[in-house]
C-alpha positions as CSV (number, residue, x, y, z in Angstrom):
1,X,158.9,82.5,113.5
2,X,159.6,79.2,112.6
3,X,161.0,79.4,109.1
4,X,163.2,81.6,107.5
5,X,165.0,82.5,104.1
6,X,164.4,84.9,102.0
7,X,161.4,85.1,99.9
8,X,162.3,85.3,95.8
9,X,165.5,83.0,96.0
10,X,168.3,84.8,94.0
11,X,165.8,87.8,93.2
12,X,166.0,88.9,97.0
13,X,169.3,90.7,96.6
14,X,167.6,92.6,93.7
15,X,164.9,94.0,94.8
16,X,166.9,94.9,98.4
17,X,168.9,96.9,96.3
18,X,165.3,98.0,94.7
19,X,164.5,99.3,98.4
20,X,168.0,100.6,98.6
21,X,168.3,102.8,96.2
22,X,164.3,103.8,97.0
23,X,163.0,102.7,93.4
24,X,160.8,100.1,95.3
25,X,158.2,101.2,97.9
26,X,158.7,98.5,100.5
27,X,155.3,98.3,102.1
28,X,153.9,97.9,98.5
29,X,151.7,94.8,99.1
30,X,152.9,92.2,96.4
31,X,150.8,91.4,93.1
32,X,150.2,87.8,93.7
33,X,148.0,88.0,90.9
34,X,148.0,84.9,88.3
35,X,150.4,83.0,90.7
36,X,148.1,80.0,91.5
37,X,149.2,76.6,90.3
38,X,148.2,75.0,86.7
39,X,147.3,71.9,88.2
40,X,146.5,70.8,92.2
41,X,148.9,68.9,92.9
42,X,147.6,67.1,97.0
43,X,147.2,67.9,99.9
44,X,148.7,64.7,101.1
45,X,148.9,63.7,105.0
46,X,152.6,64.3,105.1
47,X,152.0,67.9,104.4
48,X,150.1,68.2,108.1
49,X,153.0,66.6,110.2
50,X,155.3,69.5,110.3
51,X,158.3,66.7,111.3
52,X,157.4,65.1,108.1
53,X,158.7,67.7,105.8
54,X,161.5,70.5,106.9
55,X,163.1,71.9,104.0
56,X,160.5,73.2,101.6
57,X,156.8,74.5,102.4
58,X,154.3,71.9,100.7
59,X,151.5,74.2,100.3
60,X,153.8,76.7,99.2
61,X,151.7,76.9,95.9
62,X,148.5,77.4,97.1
63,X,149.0,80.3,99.2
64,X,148.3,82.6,96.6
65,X,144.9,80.8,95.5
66,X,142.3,83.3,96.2
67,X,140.4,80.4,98.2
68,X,143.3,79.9,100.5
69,X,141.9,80.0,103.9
70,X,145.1,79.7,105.5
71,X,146.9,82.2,104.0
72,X,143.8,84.9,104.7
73,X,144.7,83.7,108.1
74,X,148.1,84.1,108.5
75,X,147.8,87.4,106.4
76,X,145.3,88.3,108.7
77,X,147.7,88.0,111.2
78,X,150.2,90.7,109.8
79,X,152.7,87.5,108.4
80,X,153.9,88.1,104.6
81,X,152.7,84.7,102.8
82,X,154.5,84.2,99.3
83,X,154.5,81.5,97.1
84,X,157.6,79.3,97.2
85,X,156.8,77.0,94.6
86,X,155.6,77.8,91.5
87,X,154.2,75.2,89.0
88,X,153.8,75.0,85.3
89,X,152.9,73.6,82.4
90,X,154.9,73.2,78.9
91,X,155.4,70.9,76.0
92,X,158.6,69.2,74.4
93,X,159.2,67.8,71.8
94,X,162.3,65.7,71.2
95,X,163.8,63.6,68.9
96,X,164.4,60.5,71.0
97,X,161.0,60.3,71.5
98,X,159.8,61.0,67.8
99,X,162.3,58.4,66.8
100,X,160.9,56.1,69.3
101,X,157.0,56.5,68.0
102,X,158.5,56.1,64.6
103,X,160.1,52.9,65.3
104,X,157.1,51.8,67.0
105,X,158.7,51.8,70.2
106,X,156.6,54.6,71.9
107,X,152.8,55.0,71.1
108,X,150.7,58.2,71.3
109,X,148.5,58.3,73.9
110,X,146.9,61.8,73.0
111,X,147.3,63.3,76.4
112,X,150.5,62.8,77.5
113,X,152.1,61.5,74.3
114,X,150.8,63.2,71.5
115,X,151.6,62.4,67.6
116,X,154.4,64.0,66.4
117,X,156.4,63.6,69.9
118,X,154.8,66.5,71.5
119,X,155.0,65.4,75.6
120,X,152.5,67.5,77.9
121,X,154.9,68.0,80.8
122,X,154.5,70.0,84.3
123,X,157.0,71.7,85.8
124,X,157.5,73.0,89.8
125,X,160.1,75.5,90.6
126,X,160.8,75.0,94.4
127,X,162.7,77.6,97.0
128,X,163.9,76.1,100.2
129,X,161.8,76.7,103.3
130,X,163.3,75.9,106.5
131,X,161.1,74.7,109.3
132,X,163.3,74.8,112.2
133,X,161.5,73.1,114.9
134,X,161.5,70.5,112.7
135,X,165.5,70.5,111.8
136,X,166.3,71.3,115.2
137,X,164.1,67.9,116.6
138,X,165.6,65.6,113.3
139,X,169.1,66.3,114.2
140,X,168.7,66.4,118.3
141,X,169.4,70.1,118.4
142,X,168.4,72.7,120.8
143,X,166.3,74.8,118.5
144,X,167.8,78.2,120.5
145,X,171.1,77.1,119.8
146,X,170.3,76.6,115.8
147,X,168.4,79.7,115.7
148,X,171.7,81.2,117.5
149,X,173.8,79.7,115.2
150,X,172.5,80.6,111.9
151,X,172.8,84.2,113.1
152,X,176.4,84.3,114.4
């Protein structure tokens, strides 16, 4: 294993007591249904140099994308694949910005900035994922010993 945390970020401890208390089935398979990003966002290049990037999982939001070859893979392989990043879309509206296409200092652009100071955002939601072969080789560790020590 080369990352670890726990899957759900602050929801972990709920549904472990879930499993506790036997009100969840643990070896229900989840329901990654309507998980898959609103927008594609990459891949980049970084995202294939596992040095590159060691404290979040880029393709974290694809691996519920029913076309997601490598999570059929690593499923295939008995290893639970979740989402850790979860992105969105949403609309604001505030009044610094209606103030500013009033005074003429903003204009409406109709997609991003639409009249009436509506702004078409997109949001991601991110857990930390650790890759510690990476951590371990950016701070001249003996991966063993990190391993060890985030255990002890």
């Amino acid at each position: 294993r080369n990352a670890i945390g726990t899957h759900n970020g602050p929801y972990a401890v709920y549904r472990a007591v879930g499993i506790a208390k036997q009100i969840i089935d643990p070896s229900r398979p989840l329901d990654l249904q309507s998980t898959e990003p609103v927008v594609t966002i990459g891949p980049y290049p970084s995202w294939y140099n596992a040095d590159a990037i060691v404290a979040l999982d880029p393709w974290g939001a694809m691996v519920s994308a029913p076309d997601s070859a490598l999570s059929a893979a690593a499923r295939a392989r008995g290893v639970s694949v979740q989402p850790s990043i979860a992105i969105s879309r949403f609309e604001a509206r505030m009044p610094e910005i209606v103030e500013a296409l009033r005074e003429g200092r903003l204009s409406a652009d109709g997609a991003i900035l639409r009249e009436g100071g509506v702004v078409s955002c997109i949001k991601a939601s991110i857990e930390p994922v650790w890759h510690l072969p990476g951590i371990a080789r950016r701070f001249t560790l003996d991966e063993e010993a990190l391993r060890r020590k985030l255990f002890e």
